[in-house]
N, C-alpha and C positions, 0 to 999 in steps of 0.2 A: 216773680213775686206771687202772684195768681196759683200758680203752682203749689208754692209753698204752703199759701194759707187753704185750698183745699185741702194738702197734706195734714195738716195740724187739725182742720174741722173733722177730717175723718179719722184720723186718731185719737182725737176728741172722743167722737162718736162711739168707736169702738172701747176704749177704756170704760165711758159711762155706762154703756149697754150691757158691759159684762162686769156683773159684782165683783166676783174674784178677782178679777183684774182691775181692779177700781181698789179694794180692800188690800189689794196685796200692794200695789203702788204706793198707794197712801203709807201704810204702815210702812214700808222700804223708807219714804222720806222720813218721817215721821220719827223714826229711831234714828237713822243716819242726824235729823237736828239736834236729838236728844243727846248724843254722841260728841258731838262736836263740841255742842256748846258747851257741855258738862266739862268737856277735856278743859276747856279755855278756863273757865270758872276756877278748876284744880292748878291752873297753871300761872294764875295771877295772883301776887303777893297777898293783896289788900283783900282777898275773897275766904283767908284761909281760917281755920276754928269755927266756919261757920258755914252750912250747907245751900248759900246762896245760890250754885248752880240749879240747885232741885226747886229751890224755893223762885230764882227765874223762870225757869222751865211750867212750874205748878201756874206763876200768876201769867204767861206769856201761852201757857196752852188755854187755858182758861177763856181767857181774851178770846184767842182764835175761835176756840168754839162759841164762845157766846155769836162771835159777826156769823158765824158761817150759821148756825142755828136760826139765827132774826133773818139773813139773808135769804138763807136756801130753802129755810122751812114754812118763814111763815112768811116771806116774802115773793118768793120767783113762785111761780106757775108746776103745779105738780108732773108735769111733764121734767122737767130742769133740777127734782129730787135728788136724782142720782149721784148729783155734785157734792151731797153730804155722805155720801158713802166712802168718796174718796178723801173730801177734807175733817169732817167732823167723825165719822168713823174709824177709818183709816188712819191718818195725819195725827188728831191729835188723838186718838187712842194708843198710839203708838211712841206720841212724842210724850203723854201724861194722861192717866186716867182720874187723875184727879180733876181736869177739866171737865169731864163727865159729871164728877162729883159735882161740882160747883153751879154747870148748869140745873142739872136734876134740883138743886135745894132751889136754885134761884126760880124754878117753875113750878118747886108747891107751896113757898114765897106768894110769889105773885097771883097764885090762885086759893090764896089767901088758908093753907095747910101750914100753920104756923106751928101746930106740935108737932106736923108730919117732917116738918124742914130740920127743927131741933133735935127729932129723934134719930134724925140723917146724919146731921153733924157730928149728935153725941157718940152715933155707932161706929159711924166713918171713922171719927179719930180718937174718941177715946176705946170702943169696945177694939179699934184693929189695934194700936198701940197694946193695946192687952195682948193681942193677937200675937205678936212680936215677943214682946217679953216670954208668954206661956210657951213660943216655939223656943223660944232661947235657951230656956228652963229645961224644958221636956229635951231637946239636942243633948243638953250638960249634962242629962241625966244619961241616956242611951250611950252618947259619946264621949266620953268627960274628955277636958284637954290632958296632954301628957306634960 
C-alpha cells in the first residue's frame, strides 16, 4: 500500500510540475466528460428540442471552476497553484469555456465592475450570438447549399 501511494505522490508531483502535462491531461478529461455526457443528453427521451446537454455541461463546468478557483486560488498556498492548471485550466476549459465566462464576470461582480461584468455578458452572448449568425451568413454567401 506504501508503495502505491508514493506511486501516485510522485505522479502527482510530476503531472503538477510539468504544465503541458498538467494542461494536456486536464483537457484529455475534460472533453472525454463533455463527450459522454452530451452523448447521454442526446440519447434520453425527455432531454430532446432542447440543448440541455450543453446547458448541463455550461452550469456543471461553471460550478467546477468556481470550487477549484476559491479552492486552489485563493485558498491553498501558492506552492499547490498548479492544481489549477490541471482542473480549472485544463478540465474545465476543455469540458466548457463558458465556466471561464462565468467566473471572469462573477470577479468583476465582486470587485464591484458592474458595467465591466454587463459589458461581458452583453459581448459574450449577445455580440458572439451575432458572431454565429454573420458566420452563417457570410458560409451562405461563399458556399450556398445545393
Amino acid at each position: 500500500m506504501k508503495d502505491a501511494l508514493d506511486w501516485i505522490g510522485m505522479w502527482a508531483h510530476a503531472v503538477l510540475t510539468n504544465k503541458f502535462v498538467a494542461l494536456t491531461l486536464g483537457g484529455a478529461l475534460g472533453t472525454h466528460a463533455r463527450y459522454w455526457l452530451s452523448r447521454w443528453f442526446n440519447e434520453v427521451s425527455w432531454a430532446r428540442g432542447f440543448p440541455l446537454g450543453t446547458l448541463a455541461i455550461n452550469i456543471s463546468g461553471s460550478f467546477i471552476l468556481g470550487v477549484a478557483a476559491v479552492l486552489i486560488l485563493e485558498r491553498l498556498p501558492p506552492s499547490q497553484q498548479a492544481w489549477y492548471l490541471l482542473i480549472g485550466t485544463g478540465f474545465c476549459g476543455a469540458y466548457t469555456t463558458f465556466s471561464t465566462f462565468e467566473w471572469e464576470t462573477f470577479k468583476l461582480v465582486r470587485d464591484g465592475n458592474f458595467a465591466f461584468a454587463l459589458l461581458n455578458i452583453a459581448g459574450s452572448v449577445l455580440v458572439g450570438f451575432l458572431g454565429v449568425v454573420l458566420a452563417v451568413v457570410l458560409t451562405g454567401l461563399v458556399m450556398p447549399r445545393r
